[in-house]
C-alpha positions as CSV (number, residue, x, y, z in Angstrom):
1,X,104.4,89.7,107.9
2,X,107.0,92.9,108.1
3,X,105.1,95.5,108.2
4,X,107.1,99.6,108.4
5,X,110.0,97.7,109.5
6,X,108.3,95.7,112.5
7,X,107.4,92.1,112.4
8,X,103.8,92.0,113.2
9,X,102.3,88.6,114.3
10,X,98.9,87.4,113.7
11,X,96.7,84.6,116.0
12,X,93.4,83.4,115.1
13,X,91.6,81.1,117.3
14,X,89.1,78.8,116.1
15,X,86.3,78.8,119.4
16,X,83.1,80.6,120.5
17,X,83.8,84.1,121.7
18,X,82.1,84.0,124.7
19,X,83.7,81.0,125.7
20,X,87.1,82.0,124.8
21,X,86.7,85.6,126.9
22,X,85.2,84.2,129.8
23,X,88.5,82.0,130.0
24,X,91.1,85.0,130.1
25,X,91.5,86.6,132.9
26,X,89.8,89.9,133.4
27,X,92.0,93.1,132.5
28,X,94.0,90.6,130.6
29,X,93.3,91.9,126.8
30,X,95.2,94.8,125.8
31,X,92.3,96.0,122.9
32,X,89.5,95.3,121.4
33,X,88.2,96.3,118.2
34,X,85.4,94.1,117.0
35,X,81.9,94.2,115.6
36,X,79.5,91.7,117.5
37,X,77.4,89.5,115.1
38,X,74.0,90.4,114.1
39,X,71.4,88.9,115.1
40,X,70.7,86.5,111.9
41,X,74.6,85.2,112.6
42,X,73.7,84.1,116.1
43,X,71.2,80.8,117.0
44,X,68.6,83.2,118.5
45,X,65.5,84.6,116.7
46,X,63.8,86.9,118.6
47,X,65.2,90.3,119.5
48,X,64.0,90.0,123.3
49,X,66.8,87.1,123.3
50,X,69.3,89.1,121.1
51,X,69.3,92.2,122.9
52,X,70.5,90.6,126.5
53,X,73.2,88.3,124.4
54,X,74.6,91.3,122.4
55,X,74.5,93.4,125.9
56,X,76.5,90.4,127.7
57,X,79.0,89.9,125.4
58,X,79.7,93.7,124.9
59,X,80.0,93.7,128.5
60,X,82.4,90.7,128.6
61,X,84.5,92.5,126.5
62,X,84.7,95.2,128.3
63,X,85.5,93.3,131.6
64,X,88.3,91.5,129.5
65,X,89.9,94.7,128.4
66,X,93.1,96.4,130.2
67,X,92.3,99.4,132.2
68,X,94.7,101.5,130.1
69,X,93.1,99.9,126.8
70,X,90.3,100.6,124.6
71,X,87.4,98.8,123.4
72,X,85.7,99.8,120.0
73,X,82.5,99.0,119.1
74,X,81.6,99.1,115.1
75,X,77.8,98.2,115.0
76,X,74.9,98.9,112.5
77,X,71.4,98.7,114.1
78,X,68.9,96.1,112.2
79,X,65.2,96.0,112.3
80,X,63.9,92.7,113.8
81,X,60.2,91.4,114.2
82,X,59.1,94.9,112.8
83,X,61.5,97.3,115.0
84,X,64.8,98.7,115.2
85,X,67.4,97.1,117.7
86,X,69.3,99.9,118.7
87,X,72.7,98.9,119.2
88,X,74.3,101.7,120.5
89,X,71.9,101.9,123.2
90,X,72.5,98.1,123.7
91,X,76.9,99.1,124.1
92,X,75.5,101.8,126.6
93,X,74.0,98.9,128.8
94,X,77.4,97.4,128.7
95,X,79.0,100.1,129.7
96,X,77.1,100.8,132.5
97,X,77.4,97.2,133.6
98,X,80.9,96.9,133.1
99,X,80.9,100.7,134.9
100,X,83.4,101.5,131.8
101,X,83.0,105.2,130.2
102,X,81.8,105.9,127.1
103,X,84.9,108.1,125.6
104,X,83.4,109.2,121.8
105,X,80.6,107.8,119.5
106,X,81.5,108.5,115.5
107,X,78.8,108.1,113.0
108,X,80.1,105.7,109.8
109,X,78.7,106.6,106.5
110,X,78.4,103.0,104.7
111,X,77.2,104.8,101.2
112,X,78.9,108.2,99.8
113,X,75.6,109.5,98.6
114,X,73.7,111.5,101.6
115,X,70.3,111.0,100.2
116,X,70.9,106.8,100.1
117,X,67.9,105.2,101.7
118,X,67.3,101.8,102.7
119,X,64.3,100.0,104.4
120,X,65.9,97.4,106.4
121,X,68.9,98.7,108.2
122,X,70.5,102.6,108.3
123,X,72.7,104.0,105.8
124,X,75.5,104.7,108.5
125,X,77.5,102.7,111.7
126,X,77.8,103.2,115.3
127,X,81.4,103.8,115.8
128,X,82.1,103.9,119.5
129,X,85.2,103.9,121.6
130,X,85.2,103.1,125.8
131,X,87.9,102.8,128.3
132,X,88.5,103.4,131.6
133,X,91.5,104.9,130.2
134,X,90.9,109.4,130.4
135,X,90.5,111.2,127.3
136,X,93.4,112.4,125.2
137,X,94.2,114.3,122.3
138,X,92.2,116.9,120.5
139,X,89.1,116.4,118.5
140,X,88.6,114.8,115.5
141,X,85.3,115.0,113.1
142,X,82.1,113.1,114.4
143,X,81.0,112.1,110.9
144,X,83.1,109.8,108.5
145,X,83.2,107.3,105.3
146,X,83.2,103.9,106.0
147,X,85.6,103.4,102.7
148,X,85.4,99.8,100.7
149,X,84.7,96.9,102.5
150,X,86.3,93.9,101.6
151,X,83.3,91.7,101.6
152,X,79.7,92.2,102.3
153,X,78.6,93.9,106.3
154,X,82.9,93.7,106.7
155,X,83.9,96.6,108.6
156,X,85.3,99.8,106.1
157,X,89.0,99.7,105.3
158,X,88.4,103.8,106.4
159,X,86.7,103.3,109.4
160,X,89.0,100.3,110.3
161,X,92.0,102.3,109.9
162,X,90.6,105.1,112.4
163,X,89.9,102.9,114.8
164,X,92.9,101.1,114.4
165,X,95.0,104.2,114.1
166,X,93.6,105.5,117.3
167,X,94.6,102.2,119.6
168,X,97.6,102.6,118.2
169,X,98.6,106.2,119.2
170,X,97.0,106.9,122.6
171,X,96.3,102.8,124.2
172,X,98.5,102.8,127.2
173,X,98.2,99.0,127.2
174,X,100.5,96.7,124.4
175,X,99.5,98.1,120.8
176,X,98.2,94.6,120.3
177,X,94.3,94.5,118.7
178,X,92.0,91.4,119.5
179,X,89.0,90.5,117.6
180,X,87.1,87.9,119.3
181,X,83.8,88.3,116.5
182,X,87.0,88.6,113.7
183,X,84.5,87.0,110.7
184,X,87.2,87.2,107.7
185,X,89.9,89.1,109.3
186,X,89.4,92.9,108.2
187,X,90.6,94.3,111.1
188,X,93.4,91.9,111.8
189,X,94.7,92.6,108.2
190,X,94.6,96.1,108.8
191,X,96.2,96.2,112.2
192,X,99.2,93.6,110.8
193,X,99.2,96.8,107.7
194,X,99.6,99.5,110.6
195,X,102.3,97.5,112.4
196,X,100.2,96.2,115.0
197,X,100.0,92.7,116.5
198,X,96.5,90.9,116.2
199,X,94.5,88.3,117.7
200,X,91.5,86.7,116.1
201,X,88.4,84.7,117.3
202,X,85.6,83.1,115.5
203,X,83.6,80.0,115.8
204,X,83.0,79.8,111.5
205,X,85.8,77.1,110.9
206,X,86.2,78.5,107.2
207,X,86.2,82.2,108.3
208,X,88.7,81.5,110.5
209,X,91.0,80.2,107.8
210,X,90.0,83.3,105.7
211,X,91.3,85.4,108.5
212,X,94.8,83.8,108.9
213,X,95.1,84.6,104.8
214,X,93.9,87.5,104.1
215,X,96.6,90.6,104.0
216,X,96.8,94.4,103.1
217,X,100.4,94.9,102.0
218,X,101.5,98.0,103.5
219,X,102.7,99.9,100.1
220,X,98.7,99.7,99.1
221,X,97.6,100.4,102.3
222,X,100.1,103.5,103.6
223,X,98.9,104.9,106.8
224,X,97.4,108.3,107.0
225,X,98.1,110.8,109.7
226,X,97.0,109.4,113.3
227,X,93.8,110.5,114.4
228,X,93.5,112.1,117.7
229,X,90.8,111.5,119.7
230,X,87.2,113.4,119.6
């Protein structure tokens, strides 16, 4: 795929995530951008045995990460057995564990309208970015759209893009993204649209070959300015 004059190369690996990181050497990854699965995508059904899985794998990631890369976390909280899981406490766990700073945490609109309600799950996403990488750049707004989604829970072609984006300008590791939860392959399409070089990962046989497919042709997906950081 030739993408603003670069070649950018795609890998998706069909394997659990959790056993695929824990085979790569630590510091190895470059950067992640990824949204871990949610609870009714998992084997587990009670959120006493969610919460410690979703905290070990975030911190896996963060172990796996370069120390000049970023990990991004894109994660909408879900109300199991009558309460909310709070993810973005759960990544704060992870950081602490992994001893990896917190750098910014954006807020994703999913729904243009403000007043949207919904009984099950919030109307916005957890965007957050850590690294033991320092903080760079000027600030950037808090509050965002999540833009179309290219199939149901995907992560927002908007959103994507930011994240995305921001790797891209101020990661002092490769400009290569990973995805070990990839699903269908929205953010491997849209880092192969920015230029950038993407690894996949995800143990849904038929997702996988979703994700090796699916593309964002760079003349209907220009890039906008690069974000800078918050």
């Amino acid at each position: 795929l030739c993408t603003h004059g670069k070649m950018a190369s795609r890998q998706v690996h069909h394997a659990d995530a959790l056993e695929w990181l824990r085979g790569v050497p630590d510091g190895s990854l470059p950067n992640i951008v990824t949204s871990l699965p949610d609870m009714s995508e998992t084997p587990l059904t009670r959120a006493d045995d969610y919460e410690p899985w979703f905290v070990h794998a975030a911190t896996l990631c963060l172990q796996k990460v370069h120390p000049s890369g970023y990990v991004l976390f894109y994660q909408t909280d879900r109300r199991v057995d009558g309460r909310w899981v709070d993810k973005s406490a759960l990544v704060h766990r992870a950081a602490e564990a992994a001893a990896v700073p917190l750098r910014w945490h954006k807020i994703v609109l999913r729904r243009s309208n403000l007043d949207a309600v919904d009984n099950l799950r919030p109307t916005y996403t957890h965007l957050q970015c850590l690294s033991a990488r320092g903080r760079p750049g000027k600030a950037s707004p808090d509050v965002m759209h999540a833009g179309a989604s290219i199939y149901k829970n995907a992560m927002g072609l908007d959103a994507a893009r930011f994240a995305i984006t921001f790797v891209a300008r101020h990661t002092g590791a490769p400009k290569t993204v990973v995805d070990p939860f990839c699903g269908r392959g929205t953010t491997l399409a849209v880092a192969n649209a920015l230029g950038l070089d993407a690894v996949g990962v995800d143990t849904n046989k038929e997702q996988c070959y979703e994700a090796r497919r699916l593309q964002l042709l760079p003349k209907t997906f220009p890039p906008k300015s690069p974000p800078n950081t918050p």
